[in-house]
PDB file of N, CA, C, O and CB in Angstrom:
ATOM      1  N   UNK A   1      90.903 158.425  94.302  1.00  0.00           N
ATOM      2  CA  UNK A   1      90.601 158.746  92.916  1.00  0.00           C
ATOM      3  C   UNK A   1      91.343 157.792  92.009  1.00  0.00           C
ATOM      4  O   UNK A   1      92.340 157.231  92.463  1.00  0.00           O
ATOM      5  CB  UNK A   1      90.968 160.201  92.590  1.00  0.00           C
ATOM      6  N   UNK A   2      90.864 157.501  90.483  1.00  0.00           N
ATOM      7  CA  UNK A   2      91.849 156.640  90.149  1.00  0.00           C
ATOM      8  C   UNK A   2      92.770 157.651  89.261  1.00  0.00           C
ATOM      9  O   UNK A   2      92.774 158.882  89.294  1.00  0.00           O
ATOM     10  CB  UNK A   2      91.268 155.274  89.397  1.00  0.00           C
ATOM     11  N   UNK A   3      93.239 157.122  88.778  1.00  0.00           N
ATOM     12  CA  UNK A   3      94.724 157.224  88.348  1.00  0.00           C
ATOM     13  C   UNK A   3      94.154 157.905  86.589  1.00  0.00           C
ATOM     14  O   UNK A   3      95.137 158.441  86.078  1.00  0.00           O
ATOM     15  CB  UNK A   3      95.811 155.250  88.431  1.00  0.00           C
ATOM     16  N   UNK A   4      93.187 157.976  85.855  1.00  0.00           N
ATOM     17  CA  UNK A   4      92.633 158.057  84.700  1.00  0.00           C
ATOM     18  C   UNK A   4      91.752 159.281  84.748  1.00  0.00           C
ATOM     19  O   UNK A   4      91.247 159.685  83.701  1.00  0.00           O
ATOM     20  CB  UNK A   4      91.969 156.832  84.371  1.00  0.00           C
ATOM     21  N   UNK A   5      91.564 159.816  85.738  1.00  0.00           N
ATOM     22  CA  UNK A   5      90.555 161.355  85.789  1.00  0.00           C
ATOM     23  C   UNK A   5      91.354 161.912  87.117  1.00  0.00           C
ATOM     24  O   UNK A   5      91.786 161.525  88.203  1.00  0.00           O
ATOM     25  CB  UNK A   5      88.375 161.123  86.145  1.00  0.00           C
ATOM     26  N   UNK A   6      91.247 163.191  86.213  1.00  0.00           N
ATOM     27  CA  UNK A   6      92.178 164.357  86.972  1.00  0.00           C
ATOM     28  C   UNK A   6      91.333 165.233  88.661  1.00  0.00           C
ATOM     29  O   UNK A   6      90.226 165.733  88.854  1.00  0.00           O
ATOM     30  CB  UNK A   6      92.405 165.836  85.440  1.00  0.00           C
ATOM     31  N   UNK A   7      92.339 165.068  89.390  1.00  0.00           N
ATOM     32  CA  UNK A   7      91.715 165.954  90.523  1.00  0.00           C
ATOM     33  C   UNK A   7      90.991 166.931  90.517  1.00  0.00           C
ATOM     34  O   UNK A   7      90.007 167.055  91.247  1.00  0.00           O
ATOM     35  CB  UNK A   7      92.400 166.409  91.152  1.00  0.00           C
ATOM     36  N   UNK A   8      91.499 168.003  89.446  1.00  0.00           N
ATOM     37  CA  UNK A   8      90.678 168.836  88.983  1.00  0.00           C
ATOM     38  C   UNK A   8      90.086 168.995  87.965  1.00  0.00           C
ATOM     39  O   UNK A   8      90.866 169.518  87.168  1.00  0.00           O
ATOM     40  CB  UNK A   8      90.982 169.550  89.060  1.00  0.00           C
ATOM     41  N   UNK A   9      88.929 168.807  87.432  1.00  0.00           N
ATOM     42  CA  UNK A   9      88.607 168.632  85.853  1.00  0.00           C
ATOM     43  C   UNK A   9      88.417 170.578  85.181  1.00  0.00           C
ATOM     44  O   UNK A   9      87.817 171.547  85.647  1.00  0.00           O
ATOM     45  CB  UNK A   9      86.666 167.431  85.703  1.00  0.00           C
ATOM     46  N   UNK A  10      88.978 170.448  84.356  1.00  0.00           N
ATOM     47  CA  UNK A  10      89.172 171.406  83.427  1.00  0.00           C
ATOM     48  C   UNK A  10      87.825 172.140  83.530  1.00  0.00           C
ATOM     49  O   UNK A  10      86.808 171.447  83.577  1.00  0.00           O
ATOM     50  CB  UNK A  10      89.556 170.836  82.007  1.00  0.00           C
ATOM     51  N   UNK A  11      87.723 173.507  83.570  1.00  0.00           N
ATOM     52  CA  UNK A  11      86.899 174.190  83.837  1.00  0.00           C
ATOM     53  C   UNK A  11      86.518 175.740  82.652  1.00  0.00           C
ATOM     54  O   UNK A  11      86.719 176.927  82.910  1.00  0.00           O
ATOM     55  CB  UNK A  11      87.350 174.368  85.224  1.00  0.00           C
ATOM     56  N   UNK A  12      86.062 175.267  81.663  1.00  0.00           N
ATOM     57  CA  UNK A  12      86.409 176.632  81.002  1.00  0.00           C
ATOM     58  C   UNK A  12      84.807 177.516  81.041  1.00  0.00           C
ATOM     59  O   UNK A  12      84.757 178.690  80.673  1.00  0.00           O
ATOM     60  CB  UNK A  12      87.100 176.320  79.152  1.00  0.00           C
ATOM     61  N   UNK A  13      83.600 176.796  81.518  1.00  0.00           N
ATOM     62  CA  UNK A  13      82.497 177.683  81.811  1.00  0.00           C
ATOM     63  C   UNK A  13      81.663 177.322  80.552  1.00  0.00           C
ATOM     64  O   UNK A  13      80.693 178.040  80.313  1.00  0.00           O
ATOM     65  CB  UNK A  13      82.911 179.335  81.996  1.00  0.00           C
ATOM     66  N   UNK A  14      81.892 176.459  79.861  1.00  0.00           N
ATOM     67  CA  UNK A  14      80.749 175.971  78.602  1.00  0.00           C
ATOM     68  C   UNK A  14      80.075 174.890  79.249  1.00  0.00           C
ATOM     69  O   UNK A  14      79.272 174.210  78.611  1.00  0.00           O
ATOM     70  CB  UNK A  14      81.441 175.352  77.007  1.00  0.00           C
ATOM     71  N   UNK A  15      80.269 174.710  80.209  1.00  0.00           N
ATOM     72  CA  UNK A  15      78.978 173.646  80.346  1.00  0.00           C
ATOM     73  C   UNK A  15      78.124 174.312  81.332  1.00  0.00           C
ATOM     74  O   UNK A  15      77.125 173.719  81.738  1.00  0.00           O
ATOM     75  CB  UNK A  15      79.370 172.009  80.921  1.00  0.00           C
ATOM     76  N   UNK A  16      78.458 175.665  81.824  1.00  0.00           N
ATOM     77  CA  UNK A  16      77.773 176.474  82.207  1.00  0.00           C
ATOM     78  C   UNK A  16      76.298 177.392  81.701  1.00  0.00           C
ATOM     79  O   UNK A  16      75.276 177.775  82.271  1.00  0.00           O
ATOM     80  CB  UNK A  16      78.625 176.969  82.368  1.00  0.00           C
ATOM     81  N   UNK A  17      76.896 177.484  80.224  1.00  0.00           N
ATOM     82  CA  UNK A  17      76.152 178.237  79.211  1.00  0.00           C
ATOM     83  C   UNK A  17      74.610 177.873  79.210  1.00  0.00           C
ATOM     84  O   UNK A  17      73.712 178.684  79.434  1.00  0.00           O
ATOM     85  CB  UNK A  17      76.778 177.951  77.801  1.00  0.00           C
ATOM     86  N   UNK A  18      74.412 176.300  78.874  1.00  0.00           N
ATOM     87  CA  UNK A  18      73.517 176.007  78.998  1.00  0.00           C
ATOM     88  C   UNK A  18      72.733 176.190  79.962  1.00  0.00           C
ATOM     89  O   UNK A  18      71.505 176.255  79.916  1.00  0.00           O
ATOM     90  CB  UNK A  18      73.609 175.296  78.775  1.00  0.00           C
ATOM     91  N   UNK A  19      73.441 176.282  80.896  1.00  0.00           N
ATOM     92  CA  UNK A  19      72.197 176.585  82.875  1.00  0.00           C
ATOM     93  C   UNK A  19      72.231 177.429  82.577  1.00  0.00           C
ATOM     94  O   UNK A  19      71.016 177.627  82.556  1.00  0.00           O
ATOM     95  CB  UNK A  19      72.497 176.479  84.777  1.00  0.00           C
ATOM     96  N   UNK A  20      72.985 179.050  81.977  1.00  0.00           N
ATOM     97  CA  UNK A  20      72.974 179.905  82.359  1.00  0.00           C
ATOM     98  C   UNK A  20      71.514 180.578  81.454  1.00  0.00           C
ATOM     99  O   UNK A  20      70.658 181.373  81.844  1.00  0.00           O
ATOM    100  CB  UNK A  20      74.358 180.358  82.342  1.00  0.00           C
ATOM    101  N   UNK A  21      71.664 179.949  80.257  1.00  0.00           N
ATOM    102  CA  UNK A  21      70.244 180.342  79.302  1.00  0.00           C
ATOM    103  C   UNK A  21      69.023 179.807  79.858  1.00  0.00           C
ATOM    104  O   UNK A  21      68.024 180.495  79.650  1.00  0.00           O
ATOM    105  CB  UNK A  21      70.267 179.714  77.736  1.00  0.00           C
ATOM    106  N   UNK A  22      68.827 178.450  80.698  1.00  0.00           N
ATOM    107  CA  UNK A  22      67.822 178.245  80.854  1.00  0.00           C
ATOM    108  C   UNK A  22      67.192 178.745  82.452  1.00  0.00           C
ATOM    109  O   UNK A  22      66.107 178.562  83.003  1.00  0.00           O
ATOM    110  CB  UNK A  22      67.827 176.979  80.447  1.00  0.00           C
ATOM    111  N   UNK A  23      68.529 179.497  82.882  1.00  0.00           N
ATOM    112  CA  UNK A  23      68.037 180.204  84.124  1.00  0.00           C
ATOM    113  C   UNK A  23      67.726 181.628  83.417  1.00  0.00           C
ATOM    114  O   UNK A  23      66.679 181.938  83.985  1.00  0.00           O
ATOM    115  CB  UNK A  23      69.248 180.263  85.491  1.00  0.00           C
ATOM    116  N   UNK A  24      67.977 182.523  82.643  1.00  0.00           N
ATOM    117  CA  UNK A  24      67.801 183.282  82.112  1.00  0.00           C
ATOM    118  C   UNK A  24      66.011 183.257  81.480  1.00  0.00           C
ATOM    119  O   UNK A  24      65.149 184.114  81.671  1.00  0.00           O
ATOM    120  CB  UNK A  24      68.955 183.238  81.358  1.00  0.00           C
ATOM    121  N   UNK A  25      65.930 182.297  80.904  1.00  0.00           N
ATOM    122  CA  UNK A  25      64.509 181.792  80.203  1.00  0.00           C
ATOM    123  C   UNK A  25      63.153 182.027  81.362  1.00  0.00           C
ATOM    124  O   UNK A  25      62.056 182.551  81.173  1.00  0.00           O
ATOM    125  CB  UNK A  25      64.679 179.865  79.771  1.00  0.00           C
ATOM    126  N   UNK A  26      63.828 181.320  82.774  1.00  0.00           N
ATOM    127  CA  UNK A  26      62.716 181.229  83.674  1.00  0.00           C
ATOM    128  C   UNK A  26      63.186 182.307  84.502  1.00  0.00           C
ATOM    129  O   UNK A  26      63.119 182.021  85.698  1.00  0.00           O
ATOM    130  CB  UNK A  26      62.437 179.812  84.411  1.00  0.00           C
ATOM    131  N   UNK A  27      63.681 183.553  84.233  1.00  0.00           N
ATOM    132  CA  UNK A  27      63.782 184.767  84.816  1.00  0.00           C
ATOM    133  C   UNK A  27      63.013 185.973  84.129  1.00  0.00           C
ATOM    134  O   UNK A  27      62.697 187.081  84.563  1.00  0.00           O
ATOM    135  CB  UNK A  27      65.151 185.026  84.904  1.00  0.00           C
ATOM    136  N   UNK A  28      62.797 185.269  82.718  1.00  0.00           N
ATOM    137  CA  UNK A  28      61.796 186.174  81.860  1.00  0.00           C
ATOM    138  C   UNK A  28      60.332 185.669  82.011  1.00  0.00           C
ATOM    139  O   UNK A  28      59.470 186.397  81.519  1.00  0.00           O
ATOM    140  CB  UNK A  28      62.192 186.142  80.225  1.00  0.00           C
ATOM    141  N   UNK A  29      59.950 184.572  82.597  1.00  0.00           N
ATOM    142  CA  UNK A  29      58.974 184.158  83.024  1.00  0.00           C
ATOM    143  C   UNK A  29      58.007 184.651  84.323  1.00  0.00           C
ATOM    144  O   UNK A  29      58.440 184.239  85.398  1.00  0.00           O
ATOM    145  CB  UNK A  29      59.379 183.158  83.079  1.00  0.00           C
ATOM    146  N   UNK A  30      56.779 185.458  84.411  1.00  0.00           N
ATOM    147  CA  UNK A  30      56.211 186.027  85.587  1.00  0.00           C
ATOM    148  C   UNK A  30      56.277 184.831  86.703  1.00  0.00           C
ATOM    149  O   UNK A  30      55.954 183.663  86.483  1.00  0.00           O
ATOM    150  CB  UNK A  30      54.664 186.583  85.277  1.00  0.00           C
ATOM    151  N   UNK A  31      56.711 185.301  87.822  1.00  0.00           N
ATOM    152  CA  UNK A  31      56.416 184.518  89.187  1.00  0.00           C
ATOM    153  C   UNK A  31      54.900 183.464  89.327  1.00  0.00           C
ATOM    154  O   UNK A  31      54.671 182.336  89.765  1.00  0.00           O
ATOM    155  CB  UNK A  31      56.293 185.825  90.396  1.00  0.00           C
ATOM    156  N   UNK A  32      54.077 184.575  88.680  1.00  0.00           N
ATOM    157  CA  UNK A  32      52.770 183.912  89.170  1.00  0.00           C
ATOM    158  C   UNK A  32      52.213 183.012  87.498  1.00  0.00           C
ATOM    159  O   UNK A  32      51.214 182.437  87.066  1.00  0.00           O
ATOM    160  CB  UNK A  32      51.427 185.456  89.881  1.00  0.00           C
ATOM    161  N   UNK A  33      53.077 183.241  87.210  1.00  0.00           N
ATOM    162  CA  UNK A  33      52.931 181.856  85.682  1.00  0.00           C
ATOM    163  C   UNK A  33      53.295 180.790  85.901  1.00  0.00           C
ATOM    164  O   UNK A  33      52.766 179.765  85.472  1.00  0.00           O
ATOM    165  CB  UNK A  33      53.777 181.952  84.310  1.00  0.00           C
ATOM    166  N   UNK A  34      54.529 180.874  86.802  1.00  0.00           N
ATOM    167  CA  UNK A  34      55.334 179.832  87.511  1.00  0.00           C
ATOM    168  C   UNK A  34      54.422 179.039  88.377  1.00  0.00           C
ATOM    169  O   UNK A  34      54.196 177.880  88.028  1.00  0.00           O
ATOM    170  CB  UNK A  34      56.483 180.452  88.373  1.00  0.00           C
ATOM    171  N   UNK A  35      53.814 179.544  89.557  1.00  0.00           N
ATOM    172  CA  UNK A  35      53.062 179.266  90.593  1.00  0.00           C
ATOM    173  C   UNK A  35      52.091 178.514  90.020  1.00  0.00           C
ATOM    174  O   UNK A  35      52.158 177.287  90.105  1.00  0.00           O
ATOM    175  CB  UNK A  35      52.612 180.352  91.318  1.00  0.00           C
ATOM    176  N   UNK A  36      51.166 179.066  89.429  1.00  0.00           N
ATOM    177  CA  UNK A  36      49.991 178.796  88.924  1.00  0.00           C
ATOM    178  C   UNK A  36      49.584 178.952  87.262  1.00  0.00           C
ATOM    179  O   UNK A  36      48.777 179.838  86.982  1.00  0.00           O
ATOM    180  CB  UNK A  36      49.236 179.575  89.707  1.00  0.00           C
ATOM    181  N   UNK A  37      50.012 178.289  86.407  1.00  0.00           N
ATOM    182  CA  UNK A  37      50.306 178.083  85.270  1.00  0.00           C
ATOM    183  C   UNK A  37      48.671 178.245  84.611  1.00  0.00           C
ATOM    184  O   UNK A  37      47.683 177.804  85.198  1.00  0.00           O
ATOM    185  CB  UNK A  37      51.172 176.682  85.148  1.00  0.00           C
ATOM    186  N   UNK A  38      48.626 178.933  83.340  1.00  0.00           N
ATOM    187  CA  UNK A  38      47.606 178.972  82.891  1.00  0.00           C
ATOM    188  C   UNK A  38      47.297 177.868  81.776  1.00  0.00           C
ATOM    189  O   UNK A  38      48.046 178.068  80.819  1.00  0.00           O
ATOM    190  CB  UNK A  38      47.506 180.172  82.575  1.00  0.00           C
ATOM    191  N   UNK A  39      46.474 176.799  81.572  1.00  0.00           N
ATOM    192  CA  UNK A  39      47.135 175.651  80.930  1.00  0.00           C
ATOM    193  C   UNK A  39      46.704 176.106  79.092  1.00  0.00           C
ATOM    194  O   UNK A  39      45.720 176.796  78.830  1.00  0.00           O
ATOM    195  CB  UNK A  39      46.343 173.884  81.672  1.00  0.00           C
ATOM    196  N   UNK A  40      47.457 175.671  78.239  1.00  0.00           N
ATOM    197  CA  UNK A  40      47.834 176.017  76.772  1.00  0.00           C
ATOM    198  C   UNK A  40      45.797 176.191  76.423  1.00  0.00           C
ATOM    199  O   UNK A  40      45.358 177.302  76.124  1.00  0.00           O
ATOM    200  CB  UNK A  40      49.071 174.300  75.677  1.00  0.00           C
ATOM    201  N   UNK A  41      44.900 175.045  76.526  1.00  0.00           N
ATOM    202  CA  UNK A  41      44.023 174.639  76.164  1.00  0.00           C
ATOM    203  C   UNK A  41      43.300 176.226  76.064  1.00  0.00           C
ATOM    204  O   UNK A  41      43.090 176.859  75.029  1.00  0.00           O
ATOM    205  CB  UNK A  41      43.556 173.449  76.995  1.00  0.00           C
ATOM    206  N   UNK A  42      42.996 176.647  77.488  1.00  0.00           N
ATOM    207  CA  UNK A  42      42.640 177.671  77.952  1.00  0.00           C
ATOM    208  C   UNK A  42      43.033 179.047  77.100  1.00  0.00           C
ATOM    209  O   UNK A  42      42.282 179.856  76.556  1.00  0.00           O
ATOM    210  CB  UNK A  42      43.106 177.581  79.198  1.00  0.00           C
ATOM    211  N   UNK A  43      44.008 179.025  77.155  1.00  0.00           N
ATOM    212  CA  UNK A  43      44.445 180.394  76.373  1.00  0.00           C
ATOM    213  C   UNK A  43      44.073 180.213  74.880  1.00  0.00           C
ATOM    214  O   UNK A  43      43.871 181.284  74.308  1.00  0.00           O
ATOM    215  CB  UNK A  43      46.167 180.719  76.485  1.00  0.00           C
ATOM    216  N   UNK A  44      43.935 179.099  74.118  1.00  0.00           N
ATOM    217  CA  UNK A  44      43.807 178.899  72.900  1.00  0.00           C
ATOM    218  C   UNK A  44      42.380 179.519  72.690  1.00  0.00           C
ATOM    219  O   UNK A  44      42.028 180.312  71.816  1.00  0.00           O
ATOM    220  CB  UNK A  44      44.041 177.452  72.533  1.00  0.00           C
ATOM    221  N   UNK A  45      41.296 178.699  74.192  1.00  0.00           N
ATOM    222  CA  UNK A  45      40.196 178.455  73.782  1.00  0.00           C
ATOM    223  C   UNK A  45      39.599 179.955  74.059  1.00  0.00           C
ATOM    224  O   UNK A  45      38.430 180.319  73.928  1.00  0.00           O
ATOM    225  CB  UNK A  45      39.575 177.185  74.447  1.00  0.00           C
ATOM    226  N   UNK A  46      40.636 180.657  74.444  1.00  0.00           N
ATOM    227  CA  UNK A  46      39.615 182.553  74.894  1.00  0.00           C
ATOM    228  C   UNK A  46      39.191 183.129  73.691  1.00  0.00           C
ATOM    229  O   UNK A  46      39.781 183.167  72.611  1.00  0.00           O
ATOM    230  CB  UNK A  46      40.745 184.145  75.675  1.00  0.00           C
ATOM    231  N   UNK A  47      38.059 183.589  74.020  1.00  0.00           N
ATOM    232  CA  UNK A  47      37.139 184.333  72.147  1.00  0.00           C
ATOM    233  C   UNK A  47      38.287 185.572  72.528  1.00  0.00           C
ATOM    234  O   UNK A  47      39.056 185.791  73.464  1.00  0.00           O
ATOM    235  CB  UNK A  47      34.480 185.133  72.040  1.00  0.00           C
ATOM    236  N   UNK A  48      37.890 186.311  71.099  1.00  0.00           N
ATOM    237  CA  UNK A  48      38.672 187.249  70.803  1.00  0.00           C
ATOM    238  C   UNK A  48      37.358 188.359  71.080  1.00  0.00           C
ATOM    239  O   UNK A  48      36.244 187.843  70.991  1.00  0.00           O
ATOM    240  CB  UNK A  48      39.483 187.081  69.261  1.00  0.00           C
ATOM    241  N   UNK A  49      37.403 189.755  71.389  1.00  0.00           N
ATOM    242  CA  UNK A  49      36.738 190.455  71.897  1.00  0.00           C
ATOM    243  C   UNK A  49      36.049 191.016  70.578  1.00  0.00           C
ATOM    244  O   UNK A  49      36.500 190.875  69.442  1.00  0.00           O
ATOM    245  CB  UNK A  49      37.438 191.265  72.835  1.00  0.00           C
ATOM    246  N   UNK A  50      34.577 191.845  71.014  1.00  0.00           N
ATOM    247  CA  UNK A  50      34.344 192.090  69.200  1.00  0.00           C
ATOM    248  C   UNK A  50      33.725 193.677  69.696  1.00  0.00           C
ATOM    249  O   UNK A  50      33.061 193.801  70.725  1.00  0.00           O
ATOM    250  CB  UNK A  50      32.797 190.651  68.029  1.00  0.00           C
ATOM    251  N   UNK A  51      34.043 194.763  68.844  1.00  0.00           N
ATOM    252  CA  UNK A  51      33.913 196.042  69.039  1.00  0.00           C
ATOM    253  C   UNK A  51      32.532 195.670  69.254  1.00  0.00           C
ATOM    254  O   UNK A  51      32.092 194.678  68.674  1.00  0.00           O
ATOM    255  CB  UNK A  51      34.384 197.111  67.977  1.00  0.00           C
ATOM    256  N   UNK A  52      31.441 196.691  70.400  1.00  0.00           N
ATOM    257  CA  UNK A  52      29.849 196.886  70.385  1.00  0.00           C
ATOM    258  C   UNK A  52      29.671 198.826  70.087  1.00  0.00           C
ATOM    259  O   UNK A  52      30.456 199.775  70.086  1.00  0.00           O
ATOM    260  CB  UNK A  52      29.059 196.222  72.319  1.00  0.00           C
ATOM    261  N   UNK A  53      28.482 198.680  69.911  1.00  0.00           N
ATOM    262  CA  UNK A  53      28.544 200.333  69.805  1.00  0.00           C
ATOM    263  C   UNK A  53      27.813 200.705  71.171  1.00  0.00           C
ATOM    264  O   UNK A  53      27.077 199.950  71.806  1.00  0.00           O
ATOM    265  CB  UNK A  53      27.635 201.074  68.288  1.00  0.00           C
ATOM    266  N   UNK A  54      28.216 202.243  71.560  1.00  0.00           N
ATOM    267  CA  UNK A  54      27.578 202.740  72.504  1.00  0.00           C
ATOM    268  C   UNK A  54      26.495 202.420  72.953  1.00  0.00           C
ATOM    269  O   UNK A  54      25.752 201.805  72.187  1.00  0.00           O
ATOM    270  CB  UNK A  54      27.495 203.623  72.365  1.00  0.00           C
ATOM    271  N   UNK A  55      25.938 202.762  74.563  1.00  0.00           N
ATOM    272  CA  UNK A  55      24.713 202.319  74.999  1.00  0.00           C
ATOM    273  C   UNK A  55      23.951 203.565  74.205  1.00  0.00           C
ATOM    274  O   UNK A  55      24.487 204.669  74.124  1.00  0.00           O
ATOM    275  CB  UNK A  55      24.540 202.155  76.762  1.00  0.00           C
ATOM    276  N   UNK A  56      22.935 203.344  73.754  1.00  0.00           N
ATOM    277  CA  UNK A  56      22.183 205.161  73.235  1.00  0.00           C
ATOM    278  C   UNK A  56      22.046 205.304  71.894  1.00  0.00           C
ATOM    279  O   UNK A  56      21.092 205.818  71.308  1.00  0.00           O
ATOM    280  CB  UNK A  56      23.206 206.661  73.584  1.00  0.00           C
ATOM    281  N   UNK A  57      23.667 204.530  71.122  1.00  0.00           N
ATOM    282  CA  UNK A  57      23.881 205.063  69.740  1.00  0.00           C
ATOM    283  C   UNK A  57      22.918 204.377  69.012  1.00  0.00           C
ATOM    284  O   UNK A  57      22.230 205.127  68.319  1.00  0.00           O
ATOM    285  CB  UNK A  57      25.301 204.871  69.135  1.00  0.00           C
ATOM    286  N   UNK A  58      22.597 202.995  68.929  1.00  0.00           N
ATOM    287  CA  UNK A  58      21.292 202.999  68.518  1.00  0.00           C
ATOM    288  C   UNK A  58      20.628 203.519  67.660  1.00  0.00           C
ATOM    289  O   UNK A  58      20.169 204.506  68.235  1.00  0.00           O
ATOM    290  CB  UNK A  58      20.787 203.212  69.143  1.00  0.00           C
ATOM    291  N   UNK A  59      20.245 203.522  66.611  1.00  0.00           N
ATOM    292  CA  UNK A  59      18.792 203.945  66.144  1.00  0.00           C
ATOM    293  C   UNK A  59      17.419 203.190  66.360  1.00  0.00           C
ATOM    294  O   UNK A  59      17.447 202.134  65.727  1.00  0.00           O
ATOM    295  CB  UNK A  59      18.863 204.037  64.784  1.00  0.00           C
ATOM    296  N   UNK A  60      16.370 203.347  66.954  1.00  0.00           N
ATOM    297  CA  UNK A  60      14.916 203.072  66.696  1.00  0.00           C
ATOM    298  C   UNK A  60      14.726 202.675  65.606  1.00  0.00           C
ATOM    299  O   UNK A  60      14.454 201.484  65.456  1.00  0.00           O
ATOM    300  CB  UNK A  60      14.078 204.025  66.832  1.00  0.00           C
ATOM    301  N   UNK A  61      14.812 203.577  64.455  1.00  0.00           N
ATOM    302  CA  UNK A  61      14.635 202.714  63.430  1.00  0.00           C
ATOM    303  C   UNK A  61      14.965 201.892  62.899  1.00  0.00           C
ATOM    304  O   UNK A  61      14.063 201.471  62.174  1.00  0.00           O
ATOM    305  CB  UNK A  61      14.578 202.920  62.884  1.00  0.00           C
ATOM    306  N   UNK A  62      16.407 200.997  62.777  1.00  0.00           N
ATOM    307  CA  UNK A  62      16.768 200.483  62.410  1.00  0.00           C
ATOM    308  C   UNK A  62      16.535 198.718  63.549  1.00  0.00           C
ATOM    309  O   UNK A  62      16.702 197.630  62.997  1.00  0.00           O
ATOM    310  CB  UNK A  62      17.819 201.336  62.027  1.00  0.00           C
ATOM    311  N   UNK A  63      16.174 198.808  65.003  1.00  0.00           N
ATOM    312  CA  UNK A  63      15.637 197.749  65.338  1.00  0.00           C
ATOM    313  C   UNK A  63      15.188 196.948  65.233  1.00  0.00           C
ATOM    314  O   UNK A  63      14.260 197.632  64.801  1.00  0.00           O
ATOM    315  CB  UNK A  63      15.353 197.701  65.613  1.00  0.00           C
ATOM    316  N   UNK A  64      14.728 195.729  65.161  1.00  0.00           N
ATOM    317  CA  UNK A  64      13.897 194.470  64.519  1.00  0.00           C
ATOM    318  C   UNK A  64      13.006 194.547  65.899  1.00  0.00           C
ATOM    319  O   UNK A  64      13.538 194.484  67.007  1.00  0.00           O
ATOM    320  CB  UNK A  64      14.892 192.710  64.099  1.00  0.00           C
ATOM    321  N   UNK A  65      11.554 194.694  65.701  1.00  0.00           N
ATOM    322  CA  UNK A  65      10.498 194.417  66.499  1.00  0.00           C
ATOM    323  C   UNK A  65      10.534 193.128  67.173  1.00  0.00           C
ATOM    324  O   UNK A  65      10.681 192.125  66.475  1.00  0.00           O
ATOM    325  CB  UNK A  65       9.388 194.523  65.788  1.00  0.00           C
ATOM    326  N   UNK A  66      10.425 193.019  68.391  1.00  0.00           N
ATOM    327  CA  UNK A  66      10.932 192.210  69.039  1.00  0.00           C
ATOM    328  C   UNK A  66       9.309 191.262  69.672  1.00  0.00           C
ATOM    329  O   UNK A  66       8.460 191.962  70.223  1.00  0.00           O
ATOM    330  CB  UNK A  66      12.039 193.064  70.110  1.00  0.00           C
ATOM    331  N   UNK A  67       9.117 190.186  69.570  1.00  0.00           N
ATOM    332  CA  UNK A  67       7.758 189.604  70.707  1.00  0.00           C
ATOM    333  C   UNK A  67       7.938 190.070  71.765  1.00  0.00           C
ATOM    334  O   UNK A  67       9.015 190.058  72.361  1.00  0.00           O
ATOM    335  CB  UNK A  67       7.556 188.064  71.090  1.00  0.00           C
ATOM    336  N   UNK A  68       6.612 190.688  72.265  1.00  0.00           N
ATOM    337  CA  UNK A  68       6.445 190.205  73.717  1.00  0.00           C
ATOM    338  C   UNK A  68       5.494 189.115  74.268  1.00  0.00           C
ATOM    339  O   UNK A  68       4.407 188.756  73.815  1.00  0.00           O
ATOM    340  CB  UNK A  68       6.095 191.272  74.406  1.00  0.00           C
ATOM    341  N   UNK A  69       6.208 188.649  75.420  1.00  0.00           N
ATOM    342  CA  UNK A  69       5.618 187.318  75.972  1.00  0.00           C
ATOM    343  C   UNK A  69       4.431 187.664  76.828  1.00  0.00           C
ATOM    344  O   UNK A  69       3.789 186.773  77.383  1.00  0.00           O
ATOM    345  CB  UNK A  69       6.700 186.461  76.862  1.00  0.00           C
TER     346      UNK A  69
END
């Protein structure tokens, strides 16, 4: 060793902090997000769902006459 850095370097656990948050980060992360990542594009590009009404509820009258072929 030379003579200018100590055998043991000073240890007070702050340079720990940082691993310790970013192991923390990917512990709040699901396993299978990890594995198989869903990519940003995808999630942006999902429609948003839109209320329909019941099969039945319907009125007849209110239908638009439709062609038949």
């Amino acid at each position: 060793m030379s003579e200018t850095t100590p055998e043991q370097p000073a240890r007070d656990g702050e340079d720990l902090a940082e691993i310790r948050a970013e192991i923390d980060e990917l512990k709040a992360v699901p396993e299978e997000e990890l594995v198989s990542p869903t990519p940003a594009g995808l999630l942006a590009a999902e429609p948003e769902p839109e209320p329909t009404d019941p099969i039945g509820s319907a009125d007849d009258d209110d239908m638009e006459p439709t062609a038949e072929h």
